[in-house]
C-alpha positions in Angstrom: 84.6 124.4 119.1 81.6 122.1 118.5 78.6 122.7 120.8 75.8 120.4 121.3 72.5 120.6 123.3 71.5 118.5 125.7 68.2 117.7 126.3 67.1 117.0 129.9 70.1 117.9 131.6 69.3 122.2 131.4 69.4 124.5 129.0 73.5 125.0 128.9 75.9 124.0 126.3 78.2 121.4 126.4 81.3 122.7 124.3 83.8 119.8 122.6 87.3 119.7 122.1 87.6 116.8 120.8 87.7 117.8 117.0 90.3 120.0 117.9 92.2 117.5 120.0 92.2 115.6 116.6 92.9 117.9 114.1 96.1 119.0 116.4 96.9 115.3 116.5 96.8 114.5 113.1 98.9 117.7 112.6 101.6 116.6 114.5 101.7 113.2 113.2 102.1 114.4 109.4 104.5 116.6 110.0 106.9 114.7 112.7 106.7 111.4 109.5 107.4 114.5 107.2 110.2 115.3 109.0 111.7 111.7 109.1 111.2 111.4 105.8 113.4 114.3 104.5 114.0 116.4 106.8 116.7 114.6 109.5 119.2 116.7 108.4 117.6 119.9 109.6 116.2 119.1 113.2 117.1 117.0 116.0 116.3 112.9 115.2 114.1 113.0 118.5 112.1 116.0 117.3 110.3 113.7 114.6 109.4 110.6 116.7 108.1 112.9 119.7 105.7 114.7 116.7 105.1 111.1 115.4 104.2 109.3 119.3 102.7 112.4 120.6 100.7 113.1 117.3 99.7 109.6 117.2 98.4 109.6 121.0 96.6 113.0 120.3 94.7 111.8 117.0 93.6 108.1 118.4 92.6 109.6 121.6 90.7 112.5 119.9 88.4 110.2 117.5 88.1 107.9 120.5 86.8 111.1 122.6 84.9 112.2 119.9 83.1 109.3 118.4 82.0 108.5 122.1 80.6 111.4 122.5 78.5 111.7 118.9 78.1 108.0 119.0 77.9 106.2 122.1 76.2 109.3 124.4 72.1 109.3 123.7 71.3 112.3 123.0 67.1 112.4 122.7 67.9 116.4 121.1 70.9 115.1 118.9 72.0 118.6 116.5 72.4 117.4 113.2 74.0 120.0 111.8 76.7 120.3 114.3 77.7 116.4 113.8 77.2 116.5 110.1 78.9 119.3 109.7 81.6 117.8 111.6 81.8 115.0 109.4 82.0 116.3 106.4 85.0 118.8 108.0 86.8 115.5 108.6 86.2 113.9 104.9 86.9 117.0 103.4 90.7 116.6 105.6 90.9 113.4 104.5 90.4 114.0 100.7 94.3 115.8 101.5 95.3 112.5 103.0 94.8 110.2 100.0 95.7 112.5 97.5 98.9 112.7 99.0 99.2 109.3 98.1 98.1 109.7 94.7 100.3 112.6 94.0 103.3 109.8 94.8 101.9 107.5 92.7 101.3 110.0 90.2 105.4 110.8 90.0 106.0 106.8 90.2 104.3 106.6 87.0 106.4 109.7 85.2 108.9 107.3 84.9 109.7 103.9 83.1 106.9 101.2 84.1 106.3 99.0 84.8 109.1 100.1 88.1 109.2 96.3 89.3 107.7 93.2 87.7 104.0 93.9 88.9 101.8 91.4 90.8 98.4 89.9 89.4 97.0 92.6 90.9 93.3 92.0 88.6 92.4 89.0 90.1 89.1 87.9 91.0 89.4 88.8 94.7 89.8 92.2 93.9 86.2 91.8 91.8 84.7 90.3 95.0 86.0 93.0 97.1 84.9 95.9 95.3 81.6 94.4 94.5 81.1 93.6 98.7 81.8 97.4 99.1 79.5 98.5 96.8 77.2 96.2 97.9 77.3 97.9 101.8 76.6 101.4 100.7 73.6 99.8 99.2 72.7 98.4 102.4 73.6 100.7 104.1 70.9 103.3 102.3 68.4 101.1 102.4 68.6 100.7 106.5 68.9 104.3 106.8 65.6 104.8 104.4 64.1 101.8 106.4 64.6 104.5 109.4 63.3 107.3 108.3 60.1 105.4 106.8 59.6 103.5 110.3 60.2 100.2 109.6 62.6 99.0 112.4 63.3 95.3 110.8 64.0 96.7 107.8 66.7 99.4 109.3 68.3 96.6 111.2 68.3 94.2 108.6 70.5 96.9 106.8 72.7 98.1 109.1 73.5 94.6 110.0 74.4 93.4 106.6 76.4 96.7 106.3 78.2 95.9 109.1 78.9 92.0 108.0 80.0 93.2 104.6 82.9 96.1 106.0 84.3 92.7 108.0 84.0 90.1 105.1 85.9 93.4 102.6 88.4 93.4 105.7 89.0 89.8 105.7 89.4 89.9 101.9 92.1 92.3 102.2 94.1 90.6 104.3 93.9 87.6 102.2 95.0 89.6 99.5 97.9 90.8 101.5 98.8 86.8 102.3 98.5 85.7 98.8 100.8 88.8 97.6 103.4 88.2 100.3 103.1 84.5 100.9 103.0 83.9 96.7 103.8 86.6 94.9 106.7 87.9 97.1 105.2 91.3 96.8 106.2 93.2 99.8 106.2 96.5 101.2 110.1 96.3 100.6 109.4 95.7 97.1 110.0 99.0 95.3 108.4 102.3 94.4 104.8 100.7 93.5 104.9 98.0 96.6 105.4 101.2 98.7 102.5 103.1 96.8 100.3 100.6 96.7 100.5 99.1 100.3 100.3 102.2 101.3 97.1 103.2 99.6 95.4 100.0 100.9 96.4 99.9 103.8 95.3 104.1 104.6 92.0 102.7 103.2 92.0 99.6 105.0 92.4 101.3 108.3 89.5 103.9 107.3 87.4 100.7 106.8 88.2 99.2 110.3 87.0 102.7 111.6 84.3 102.6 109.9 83.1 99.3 110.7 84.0 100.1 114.8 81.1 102.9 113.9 79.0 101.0 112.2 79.2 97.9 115.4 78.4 100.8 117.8 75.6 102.2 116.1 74.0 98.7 115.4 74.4 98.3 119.6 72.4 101.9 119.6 70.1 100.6 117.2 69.5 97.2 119.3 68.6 99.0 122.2 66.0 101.5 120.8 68.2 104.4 119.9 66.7 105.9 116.6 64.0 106.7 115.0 62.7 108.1 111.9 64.0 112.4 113.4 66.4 110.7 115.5 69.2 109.3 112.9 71.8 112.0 113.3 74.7 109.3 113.9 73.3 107.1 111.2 73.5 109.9 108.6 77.0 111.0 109.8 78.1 107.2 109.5 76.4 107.1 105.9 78.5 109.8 104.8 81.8 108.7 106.4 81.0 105.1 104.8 80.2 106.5 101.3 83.7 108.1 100.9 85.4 104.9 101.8 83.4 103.5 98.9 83.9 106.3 97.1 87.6 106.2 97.7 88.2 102.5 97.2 86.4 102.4 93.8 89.1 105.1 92.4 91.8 102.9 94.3 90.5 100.1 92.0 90.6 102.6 88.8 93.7 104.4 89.4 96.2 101.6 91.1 94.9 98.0 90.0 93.4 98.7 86.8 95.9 101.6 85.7 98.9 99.8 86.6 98.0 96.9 84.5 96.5 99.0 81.7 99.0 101.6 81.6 
């Protein structure tokens, strides 16, 4: 269990369940899909979609319980190395989640390739993209310096632009999606690689769209006075959760655009 501190309401602990909640969730959901997936044969059908519904209730309503409570709840004694710690619990359980996806792509590409007649998938959007997300961890570092230095404009000058940059990379991917559907009659229908690849983007795109929900809430923190140069617990834990998606979508890039073309 987590436990956090609260300043001016007594000298008690306040114990969360929420990481738990999530973890437990998350459990369920993975393995009621890994159950539909390949393993109908051995349980009931309705096992798997009550894993899947229930998982799926359990892991949003965890995150929502816990991100309200690290990030929406002002706490003027915040413990940084409980919500860091946290944090970097959860990335390290999400480096499993992606490199599941890898590993599938990995044994798509054991055999002939290309699987399907490929898309353009190194187009200039992709560039823009890439270059926007790279771009926000930038800013993103610089606001959080700004904090810790004192300089209030210059921390919500960052934080702002961070947050405008994880919606204009959103917006980009969906017009990637359109022009691959719409043009290019790449769908998630389309074969091995369409089911790798939407897949991949889309577990990243949804990780962005968290992110960015974090980064709108702290910015509302920040607007009303909320940190300060030893008050920037949230803003650090949102820094790291933001640097993995970059992280994350720059070996996308390497692995599934450029090394489906290349290879």
């Amino acid at each position: 269990m987590t436990t956090v501190e609260h300043a001016g309401h007594g000298e008690g602990e306040h114990t969360s369940r929420w990481p738990l909640v999530t973890a437990v969730g998350a459990a369920a959901l993975y393995v009621g899909a890994g159950l539909a997936l390949v393993g109908l044969d051995l349980v009931p059908a309705v096992l798997p979609a009550v894993l899947v519904g229930g998982g799926a209730l359990g892991f949003v309503g965890g995150l929502a319980g816990w991100f309200a409570e690290a990030f929406l709840v002002d706490y003027w004694d915040e413990r940084e190395d409980v919500y860091t710690g946290g944090m970097v619990l959860f990335l390290v359980s999400d480096v499993s989640t992606f490199l599941a996806g890898f590993v599938y792509y990995g044994f798509i590409r054991i055999g002939a390739w290309p699987p399907t007649e490929l898309p353009p998938l190194l187009g200039s959007l992709v560039v823009v993209n890439t270059l926007i997300l790279v771009a926000s961890s930038l800013t993103l570092h610089y606001g959080h310096g700004a904090l810790e230095a004192g300089n209030r404009r210059g921390f919500l000058a960052g934080l702002g632009v961070t947050t405008l940059l994880g919606v204009v990379f959103l917006g980009g991917q969906a017009l990637e999606y359109y022009e691959f559907v719409t043009h290019e009659h790449f769908t998630l229908a389309g074969g091995a690689f369409a089911t790798a690849f939407y897949g991949l983007t889309g577990l990243h795109g949804l990780h962005v769209t968290l992110g960015v929900v974090l980064l709108g809430i702290t910015l509302g923190r920040a607007l009303r006075g909320s940190f300060g140069p030893e008050r920037d617990t949230s803003i650090r834990t949102v820094s790291l959760y933001w640097h993995f998606v970059d992280v994350v979508w720059i070996l996308l890039v390497v692995v599934l655009y450029v090394g489906a073309v290349v290879g």
